[in-house]
PASEBA-1860 file (N, C-alpha, C; in nm, 3 decimals):
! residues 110
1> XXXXXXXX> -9.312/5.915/17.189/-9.219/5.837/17.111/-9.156/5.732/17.203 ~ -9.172/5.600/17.164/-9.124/5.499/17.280/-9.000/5.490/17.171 ~ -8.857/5.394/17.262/-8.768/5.347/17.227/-8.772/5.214/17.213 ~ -8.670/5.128/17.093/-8.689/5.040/17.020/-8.590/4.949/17.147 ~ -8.500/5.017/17.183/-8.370/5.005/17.214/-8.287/5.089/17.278 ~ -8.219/5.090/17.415/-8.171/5.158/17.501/-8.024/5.117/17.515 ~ -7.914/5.158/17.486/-7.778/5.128/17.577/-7.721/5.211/17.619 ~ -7.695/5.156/17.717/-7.581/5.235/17.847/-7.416/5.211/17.823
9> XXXXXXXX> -7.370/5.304/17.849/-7.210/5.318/17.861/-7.222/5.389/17.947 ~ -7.147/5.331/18.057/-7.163/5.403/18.192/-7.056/5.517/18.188 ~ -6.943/5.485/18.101/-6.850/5.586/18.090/-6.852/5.682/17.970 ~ -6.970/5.661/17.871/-6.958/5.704/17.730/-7.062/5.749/17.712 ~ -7.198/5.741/17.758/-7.341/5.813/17.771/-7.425/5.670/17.714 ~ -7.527/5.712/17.665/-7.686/5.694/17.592/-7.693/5.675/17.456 ~ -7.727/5.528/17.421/-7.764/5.549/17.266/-7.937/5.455/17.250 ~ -7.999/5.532/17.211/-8.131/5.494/17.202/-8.177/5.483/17.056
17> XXXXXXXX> -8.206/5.363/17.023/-8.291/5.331/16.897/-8.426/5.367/16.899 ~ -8.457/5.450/16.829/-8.617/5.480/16.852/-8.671/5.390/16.744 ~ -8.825/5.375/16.760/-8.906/5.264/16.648/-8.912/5.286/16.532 ~ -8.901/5.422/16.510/-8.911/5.521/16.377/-8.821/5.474/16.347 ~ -8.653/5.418/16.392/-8.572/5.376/16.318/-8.467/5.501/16.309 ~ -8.489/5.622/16.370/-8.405/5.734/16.437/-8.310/5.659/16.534 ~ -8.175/5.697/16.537/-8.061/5.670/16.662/-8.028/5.814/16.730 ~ -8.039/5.821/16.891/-7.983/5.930/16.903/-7.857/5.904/16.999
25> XXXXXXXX> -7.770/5.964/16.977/-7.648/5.963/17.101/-7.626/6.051/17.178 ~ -7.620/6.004/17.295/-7.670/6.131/17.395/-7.521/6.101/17.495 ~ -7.405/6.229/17.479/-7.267/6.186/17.564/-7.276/6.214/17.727 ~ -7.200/6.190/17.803/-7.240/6.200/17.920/-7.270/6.351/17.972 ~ -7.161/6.462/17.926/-7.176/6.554/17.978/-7.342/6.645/17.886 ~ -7.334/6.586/17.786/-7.444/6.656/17.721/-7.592/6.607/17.779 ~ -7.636/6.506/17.843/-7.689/6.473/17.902/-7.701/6.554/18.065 ~ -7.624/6.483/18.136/-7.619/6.576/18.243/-7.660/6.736/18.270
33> XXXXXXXX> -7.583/6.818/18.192/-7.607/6.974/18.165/-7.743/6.994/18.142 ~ -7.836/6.864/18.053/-7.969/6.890/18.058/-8.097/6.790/18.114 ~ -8.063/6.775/18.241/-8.103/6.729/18.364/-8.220/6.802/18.375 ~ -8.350/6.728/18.339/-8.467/6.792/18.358/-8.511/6.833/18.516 ~ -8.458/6.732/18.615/-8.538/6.808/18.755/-8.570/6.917/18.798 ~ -8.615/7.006/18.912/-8.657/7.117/18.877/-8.540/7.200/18.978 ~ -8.457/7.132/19.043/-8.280/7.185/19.104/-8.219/7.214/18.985 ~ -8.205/7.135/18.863/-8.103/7.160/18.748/-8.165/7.223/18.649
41> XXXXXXXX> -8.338/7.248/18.632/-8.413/7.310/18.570/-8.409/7.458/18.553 ~ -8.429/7.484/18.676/-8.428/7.576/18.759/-8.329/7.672/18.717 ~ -8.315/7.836/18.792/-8.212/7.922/18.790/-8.121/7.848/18.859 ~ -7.982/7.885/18.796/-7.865/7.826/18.904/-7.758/7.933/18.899 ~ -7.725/7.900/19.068/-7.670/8.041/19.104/-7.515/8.053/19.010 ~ -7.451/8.162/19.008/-7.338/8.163/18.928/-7.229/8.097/19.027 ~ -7.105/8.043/18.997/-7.012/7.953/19.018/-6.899/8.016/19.045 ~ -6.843/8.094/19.200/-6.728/8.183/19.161/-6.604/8.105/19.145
49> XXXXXXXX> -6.555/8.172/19.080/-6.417/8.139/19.025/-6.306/8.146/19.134 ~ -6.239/8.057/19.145/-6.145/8.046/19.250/-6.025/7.995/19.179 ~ -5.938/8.116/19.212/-5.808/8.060/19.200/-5.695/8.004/19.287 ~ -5.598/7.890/19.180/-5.527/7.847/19.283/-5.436/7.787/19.195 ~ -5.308/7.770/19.260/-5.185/7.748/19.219/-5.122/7.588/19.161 ~ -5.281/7.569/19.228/-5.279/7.387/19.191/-5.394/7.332/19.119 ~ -5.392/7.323/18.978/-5.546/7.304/18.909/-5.614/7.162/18.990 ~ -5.741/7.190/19.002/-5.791/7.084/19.047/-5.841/6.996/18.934
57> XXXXXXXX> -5.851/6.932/18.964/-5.890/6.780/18.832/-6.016/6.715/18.894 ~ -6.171/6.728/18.857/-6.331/6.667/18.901/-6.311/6.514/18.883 ~ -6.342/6.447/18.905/-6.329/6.326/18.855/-6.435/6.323/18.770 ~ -6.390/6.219/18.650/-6.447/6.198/18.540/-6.631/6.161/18.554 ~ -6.666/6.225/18.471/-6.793/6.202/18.509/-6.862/6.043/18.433 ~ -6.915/5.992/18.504/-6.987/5.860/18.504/-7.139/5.841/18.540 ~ -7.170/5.725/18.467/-7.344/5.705/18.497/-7.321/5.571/18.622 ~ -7.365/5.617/18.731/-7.333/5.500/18.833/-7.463/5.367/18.814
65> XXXXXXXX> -7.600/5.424/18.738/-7.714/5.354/18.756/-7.779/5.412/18.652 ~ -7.855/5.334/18.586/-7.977/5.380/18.519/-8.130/5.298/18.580 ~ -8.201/5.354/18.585/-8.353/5.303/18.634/-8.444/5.303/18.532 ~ -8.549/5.217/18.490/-8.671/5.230/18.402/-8.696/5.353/18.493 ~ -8.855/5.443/18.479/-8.931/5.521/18.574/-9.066/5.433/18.426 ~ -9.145/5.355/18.516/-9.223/5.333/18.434/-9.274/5.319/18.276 ~ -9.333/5.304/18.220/-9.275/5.277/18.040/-9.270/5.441/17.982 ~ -9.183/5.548/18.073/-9.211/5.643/17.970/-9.095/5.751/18.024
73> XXXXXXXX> -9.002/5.654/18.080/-8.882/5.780/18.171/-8.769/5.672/18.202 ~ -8.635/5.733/18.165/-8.530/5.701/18.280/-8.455/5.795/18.392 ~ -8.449/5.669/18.503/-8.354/5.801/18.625/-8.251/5.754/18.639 ~ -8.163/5.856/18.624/-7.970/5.857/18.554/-7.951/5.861/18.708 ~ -7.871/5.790/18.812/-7.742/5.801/18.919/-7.628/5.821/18.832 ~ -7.598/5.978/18.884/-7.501/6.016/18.818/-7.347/5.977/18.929 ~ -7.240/6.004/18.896/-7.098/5.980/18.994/-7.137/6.114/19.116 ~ -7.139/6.194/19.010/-7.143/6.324/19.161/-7.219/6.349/19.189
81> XXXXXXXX> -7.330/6.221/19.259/-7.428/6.257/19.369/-7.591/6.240/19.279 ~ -7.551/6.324/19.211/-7.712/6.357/19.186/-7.786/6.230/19.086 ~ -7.949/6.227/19.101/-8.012/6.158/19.099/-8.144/6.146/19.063 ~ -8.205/6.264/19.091/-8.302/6.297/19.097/-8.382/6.342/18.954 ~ -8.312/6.347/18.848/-8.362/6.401/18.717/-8.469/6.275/18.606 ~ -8.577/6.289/18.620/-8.600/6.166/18.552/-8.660/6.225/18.377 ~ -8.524/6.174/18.307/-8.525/6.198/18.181/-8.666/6.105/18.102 ~ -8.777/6.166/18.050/-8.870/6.175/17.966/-8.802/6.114/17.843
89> XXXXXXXX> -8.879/6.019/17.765/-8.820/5.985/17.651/-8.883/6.097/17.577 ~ -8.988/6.122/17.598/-9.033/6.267/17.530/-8.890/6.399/17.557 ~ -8.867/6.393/17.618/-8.754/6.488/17.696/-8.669/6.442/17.573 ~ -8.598/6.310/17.549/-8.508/6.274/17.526/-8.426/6.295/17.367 ~ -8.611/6.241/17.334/-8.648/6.267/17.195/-8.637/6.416/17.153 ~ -8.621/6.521/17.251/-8.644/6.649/17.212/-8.489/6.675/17.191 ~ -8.440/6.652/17.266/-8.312/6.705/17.269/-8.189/6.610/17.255 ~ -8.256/6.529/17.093/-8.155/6.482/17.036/-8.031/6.518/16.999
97> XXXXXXXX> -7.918/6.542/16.979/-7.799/6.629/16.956/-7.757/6.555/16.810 ~ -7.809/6.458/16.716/-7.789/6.474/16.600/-7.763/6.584/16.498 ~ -7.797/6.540/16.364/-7.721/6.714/16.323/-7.861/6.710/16.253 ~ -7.981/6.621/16.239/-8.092/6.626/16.169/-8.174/6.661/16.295 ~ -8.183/6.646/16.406/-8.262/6.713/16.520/-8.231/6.841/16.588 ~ -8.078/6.836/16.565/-8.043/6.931/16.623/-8.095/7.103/16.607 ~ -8.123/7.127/16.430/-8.146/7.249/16.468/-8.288/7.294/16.497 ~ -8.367/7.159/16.535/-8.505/7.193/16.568/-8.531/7.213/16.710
105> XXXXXX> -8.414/7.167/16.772/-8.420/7.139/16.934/-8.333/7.306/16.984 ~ -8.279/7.363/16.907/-8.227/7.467/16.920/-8.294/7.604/16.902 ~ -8.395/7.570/16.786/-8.494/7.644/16.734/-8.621/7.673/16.834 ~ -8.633/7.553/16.897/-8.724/7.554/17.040/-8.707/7.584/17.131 ~ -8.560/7.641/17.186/-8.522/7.676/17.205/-8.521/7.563/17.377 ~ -8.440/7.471/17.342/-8.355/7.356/17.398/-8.227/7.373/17.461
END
């Protein structure tokens, strides 16, 4: 499935027009969390919990860069570092978060 149409909001995520005439919106953190590379693919270890008397605050997450990867992928520079995930429009297309894709991408277990 190629895209018709790509925009970036570096602070707001992904909205892709596909040719079919499908829109999907893809937000930043929902994107990120499904970071195809095979570090974020992968098992990831559990996250201990640390407490402290002073909440810490991440900084907001942001798209620092987007890259073509040839006519059939983009690679997201994310704010915190990482880089390496090159989102498949096939990928992309799968894991639309609409409410008409959604329960097929869930069903597939996405």
């Amino acid at each position: 499935m190629d895209p018709a149409r790509i925009a970036v909001s570096k602070s707001r995520g992904v909205t892709i027009d596909w040719r079919d005439n499908h829109r999907s919106r893809y937000e930043l953190k929902y994107l990120r969390e499904r970071c195809p590379c095979a570090a974020c693919a992968g098992p990831r270890p559990a996250q201990p919990e640390v407490a402290s008397a002073f909440p810490i605050y991440p900084p907001a997450l942001r798209i620092e860069g987007v890259e073509p990867v040839g006519n059939y992928a983009l690679r997201i520079v994310w704010s915190d570092g990482h880089s390496t995930g090159i989102y498949s429009f096939e990928h992309l297309r799968r894991i639309c978060p609409c409410s008409e894709c959604a329960p097929a991408s869930t069903a597939a277990g996405n």
